[in-house]
N, C-alpha and C positions, 0 to 999 in steps of 0.2 A: 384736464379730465374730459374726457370726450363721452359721446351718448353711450356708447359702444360698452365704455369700460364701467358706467353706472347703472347700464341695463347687466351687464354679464355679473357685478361687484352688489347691488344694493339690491337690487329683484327680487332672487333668492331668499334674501333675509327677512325681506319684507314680505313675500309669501309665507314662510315659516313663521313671523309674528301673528300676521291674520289667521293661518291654521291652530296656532295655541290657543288664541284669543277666543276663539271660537266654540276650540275643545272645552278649555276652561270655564264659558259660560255653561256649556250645555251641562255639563258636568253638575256645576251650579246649582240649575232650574231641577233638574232630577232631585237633588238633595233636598230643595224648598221642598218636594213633591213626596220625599220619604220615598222613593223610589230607589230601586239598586243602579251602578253605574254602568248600565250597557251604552252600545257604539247607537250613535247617530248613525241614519240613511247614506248619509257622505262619509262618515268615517269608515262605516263597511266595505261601500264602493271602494274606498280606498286601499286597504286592506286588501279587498278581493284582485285589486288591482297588481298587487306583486307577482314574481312570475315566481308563484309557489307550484304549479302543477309541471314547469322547466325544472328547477329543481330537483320537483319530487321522482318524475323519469328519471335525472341524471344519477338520484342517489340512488333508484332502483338500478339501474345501470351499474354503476358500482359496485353496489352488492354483489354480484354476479359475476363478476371478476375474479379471477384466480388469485387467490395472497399467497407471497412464496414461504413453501415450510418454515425458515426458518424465520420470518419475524412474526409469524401466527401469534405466538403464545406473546411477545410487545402486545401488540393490536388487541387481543382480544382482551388479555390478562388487565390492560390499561380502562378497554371499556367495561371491564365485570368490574373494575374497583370504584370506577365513577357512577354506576349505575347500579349495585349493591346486585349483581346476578350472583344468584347461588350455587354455583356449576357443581357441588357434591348432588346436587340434586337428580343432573343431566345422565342421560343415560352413557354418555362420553364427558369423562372430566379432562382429557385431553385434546389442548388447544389446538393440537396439530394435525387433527383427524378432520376440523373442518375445513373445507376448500377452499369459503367463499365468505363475506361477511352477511349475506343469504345465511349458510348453512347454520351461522353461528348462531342468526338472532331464530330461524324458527327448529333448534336444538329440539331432540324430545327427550322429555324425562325419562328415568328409570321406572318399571312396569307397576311399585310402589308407593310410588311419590307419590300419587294423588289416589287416594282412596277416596272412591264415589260411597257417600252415606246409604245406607241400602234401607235406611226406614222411613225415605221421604219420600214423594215425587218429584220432589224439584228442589234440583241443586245449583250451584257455581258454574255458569259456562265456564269460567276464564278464570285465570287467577289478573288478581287486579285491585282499582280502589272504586268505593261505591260513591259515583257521581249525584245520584236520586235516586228515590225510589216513592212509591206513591200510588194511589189510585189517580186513575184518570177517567175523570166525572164531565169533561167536556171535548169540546172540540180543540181547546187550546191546551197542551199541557207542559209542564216542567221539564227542564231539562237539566236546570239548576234551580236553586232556590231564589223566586221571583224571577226568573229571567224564562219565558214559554216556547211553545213548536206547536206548527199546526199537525195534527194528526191526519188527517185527509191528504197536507202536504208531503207528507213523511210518507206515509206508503200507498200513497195514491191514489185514486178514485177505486171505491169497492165495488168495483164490477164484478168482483166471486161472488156476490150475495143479490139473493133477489127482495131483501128485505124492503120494505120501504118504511123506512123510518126519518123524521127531521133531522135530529142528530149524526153524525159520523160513528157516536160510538155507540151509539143505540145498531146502529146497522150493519155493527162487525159482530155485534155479540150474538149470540144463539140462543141464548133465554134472555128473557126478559126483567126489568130493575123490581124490585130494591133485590131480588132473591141473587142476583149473579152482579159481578162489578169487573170493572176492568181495571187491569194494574199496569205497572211500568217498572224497570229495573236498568238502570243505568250505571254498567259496570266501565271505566275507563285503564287502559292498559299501558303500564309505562316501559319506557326504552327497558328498561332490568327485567320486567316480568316474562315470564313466559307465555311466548307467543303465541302461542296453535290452543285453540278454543274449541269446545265441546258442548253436546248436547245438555243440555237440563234438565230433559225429562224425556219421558216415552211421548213421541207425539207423529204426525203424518203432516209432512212437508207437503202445500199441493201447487202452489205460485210463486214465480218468483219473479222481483221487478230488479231489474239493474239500475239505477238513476246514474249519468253520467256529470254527475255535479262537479262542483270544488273540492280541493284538496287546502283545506284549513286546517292551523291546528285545533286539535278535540283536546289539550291538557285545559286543566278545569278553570283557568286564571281564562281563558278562552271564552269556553263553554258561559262562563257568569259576563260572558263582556257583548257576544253577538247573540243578538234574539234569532231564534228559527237557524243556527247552526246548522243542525242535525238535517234541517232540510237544503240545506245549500250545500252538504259538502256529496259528494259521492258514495254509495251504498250500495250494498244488495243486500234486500229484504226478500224474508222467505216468509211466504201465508200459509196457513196449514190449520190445522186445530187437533188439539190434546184431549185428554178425558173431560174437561171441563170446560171444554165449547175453543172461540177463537184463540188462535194461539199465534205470535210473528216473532219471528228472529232474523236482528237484522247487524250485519258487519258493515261499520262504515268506516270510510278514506279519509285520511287525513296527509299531513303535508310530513313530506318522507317518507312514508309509506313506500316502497317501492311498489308491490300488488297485494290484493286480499287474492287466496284462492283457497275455495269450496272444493273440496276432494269429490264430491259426487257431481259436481257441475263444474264440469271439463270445458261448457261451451261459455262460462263465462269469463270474460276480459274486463281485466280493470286497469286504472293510472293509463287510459288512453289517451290522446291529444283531442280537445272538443272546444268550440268558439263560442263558446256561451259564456254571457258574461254575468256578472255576480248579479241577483237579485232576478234575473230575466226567465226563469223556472216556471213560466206559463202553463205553455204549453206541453205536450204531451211528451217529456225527454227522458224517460227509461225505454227497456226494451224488456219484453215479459216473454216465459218461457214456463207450459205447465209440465210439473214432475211427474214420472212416474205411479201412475194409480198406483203402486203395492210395494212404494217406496216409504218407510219409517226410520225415523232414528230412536235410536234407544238410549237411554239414562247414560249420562258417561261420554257417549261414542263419540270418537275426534268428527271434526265437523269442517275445519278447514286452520286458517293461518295467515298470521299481520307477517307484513318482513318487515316489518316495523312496530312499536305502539301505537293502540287506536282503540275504538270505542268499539263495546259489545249494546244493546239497545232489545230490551225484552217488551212485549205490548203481548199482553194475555187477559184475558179471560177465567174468573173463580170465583167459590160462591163466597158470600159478604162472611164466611167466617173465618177465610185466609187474610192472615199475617205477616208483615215479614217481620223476621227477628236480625233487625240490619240499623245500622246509625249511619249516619252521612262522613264522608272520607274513611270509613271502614277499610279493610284490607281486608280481602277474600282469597282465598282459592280454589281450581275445581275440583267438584264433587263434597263440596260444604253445603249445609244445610243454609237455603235461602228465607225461608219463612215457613209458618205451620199452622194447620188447618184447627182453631180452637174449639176444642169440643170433643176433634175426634182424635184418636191413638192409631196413626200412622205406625201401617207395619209393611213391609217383602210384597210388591206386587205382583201378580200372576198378570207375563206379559201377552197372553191368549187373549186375557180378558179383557184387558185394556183395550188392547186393539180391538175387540167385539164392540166395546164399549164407542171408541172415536168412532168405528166405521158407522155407526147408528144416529151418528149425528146430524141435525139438520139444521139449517135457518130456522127455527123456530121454536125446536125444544133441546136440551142437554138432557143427556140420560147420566144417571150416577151409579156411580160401583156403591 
């Protein structure tokens, strides 16, 4: 036996012991601690370490590619059975109309399918399952249960606001506690669901930050395993604010994703190639772009498209007697009623007024319909 063949034979194995060993403790100490089972510093690095974002190019790449007529209906017919798609849904129940495994996964429904609730303000971007949901009372919040994100990290430093406040969320919000609070919704979207995502409510788009992070995946076994996820993988987050003060929505990257793309922002690029390594999100690494003064979207209105699944990520603004009427791993779809204002009898908004309403808005007070 020579060094040669005990370094290339026994090495490996013995790394692989020490990496268990390790795992297995940490694992451990968490559990003493009553803690849930997220990754350690090194096991993230590691993880981030995959060439998940080569990949996730190639399978966008793929997508993209012409499938020949005749095995469409194999290829597609095979992944609507593994992944429970409901193609009666589809505005095309025929396999062989789509080009591309692009065309198939961001499919649009029939004009039907999704009836937007007209006695709310705020509905379902997405159809999908409910990851969290919650008030967000600090700087740190949920993304799963017991496992946090920083919010300052997630969308930035708030340079749209001349607030000064200690807090992060004191300085996003437009009125002041206990009368207004901030909420969260975290919808995740599986390979079956349909893809292309929509408004939730009448509101005015005004910032938008692109962060060129990682490409992890965002399914929930995930989500409850890396702390601060949602800030390490890739986004674009839109700021804006609703009738009831701040308002962000944001699409974030995950691994296979081939690209997210915003139909009204043509100038954004995503699943780009970037040298930043996992954890290293200092420094200033999105690129901002402000909307159109007299740009809104409305209840309903499509908004953009995964060519993949991936996470939807709501951070608003409402007064302390919104609701949500939502349970954890929920199944949703758009334009379903998300929660509800107690007290008052939600009817038909008059969309003039709304918009008089947000445009009146400032850092410092909320006006109400």
């Amino acid at each position: 036996m020579t060094w040669r063949g005990v370094f290339l034979r026994w090495t490996p194995i013995g790394i692989c012991m020490v990496v268990a060993a390790k795992w297995h403790l940490h694992n451990r100490e968490l559990d003493k601690k009553g803690l849930p089972r997220t990754a350690a510093k090194w096991q993230a690095k590691m993880y981030c370490s995959l060439p998940l974002r080569v990949l996730s190019r190639a399978w966008g790449w793929m997508a993209d590619r012409k499938v020949p007529k005749p095995v469409r209906p194999m290829i597609y017919g095979l992944y609507s059975t593994t992944f429970g798609v409901k193609m009666e849904e589809a505005a095309s129940d025929n396999f062989k109309e789509y080009r591309s495994l692009g065309e198939f996964f961001t499919r649009p429904l029939k004009e039907d399918a999704r009836p937007i609730d007209p006695n709310t303000s705020f509905v379902s971007p997405c159809d999908g399952r409910i990851l969290h949901f919650g008030t967000a009372n600090s700087s740190q919040i949920e993304q799963v249960k017991g496992v946090s994100y920083s919010l300052e990290a997630f969308l930035g430093p708030p340079t749209w606001t001349k607030k000064d406040a200690p807090e992060m969320v004191e300085k996003v919000k437009k009125k002041p506690s206990p009368d207004s609070v901030l909420y969260q919704c975290v919808i995740y979207l599986a390979p079956g669901d349909y893809h292309r995502f929509h408004s939730p409510t009448l509101w005015k788009p005004e910032l938008r930050r692109h962060f060129s992070g990682e490409l992890l995946s965002v399914s929930p076994k995930i989500a409850g395993w890396i702390p601060g996820l949602f800030c390490l993988n890739e986004r674009a987050v839109y700021i804006g604010k609703w009738k009831h003060g701040f308002f962000s929505y944001t699409a974030v990257g995950a691994t296979n994703v081939g690209s997210v793309e915003i139909f009204m922002d043509e100038k954004l690029k995503t699943n780009k190639w970037v040298g930043l390594a996992c954890g290293s999100h200092k420094k200033k690494e999105y690129d901002e772009l402000e909307m159109p003064n007299d740009k809104y979207l409305d209840k309903g209105e499509l908004v953009g498209q995964f060519r993949m699944g991936s996470t939807i990520v709501l951070i608003f603004e409402a007064p302390k007697e919104f609701k949500f009427n939502l349970f954890p791993g929920q199944r949703v779809k758009v334009g379903e009623k998300l929660g509800t204002f107690e007290g008052t009898e939600e009817t038909a908004e008059d969309p003039v007024e709304v918009k008089r309403v947000i445009e009146s808005l400032d850092d410092s007070e909320t006006s109400k319909l």
